[in-house]
N, C-alpha and C positions, 0 to 999 in steps of 0.2 A: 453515547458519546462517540463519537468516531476519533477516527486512528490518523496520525499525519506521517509521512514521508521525510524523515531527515536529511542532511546534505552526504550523509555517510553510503547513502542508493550508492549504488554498481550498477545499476542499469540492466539487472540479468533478467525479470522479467518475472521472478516465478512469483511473486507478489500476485500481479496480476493476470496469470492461470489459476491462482488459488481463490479469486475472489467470486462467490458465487449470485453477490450482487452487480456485477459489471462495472463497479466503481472506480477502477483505477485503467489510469489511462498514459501513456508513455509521452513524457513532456520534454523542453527541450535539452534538459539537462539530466535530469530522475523523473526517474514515476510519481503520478500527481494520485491523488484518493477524492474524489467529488466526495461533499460532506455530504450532500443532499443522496447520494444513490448508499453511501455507504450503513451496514445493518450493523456494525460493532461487532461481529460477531467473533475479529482475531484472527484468523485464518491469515491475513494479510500476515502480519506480524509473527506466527509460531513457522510460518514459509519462509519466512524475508534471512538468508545465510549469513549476513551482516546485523542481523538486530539493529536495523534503520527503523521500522517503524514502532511507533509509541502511541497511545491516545493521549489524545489534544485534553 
């Protein structure tokens, strides 16, 4: 199951240093999480300083 990006993003970015499937990508507003690249694995979400991401 992958992990989505809430409206609560900051935009700081570490989400996506911590993703070690290349899955998140900085969008026009918050960081986006491609469902297709993403492996569920958390990393996005246990990094995220805001607790923006959740699984879908």
């Amino acid at each position: 199951m992958a992990f989505k990006i809430s409206d609560d993003c900051i935009s700081c970015g570490a989400c996506a240093s911590g993703c070690p499937c290349d899955a998140i990508t900085e969008g026009a507003t918050k960081y986006e999480i491609d469902a297709e690249k993403c492996c569920s694995c958390g990393a996005c979400a246990s990094g995220c300083p805001v607790e923006a991401i959740s699984e879908e």
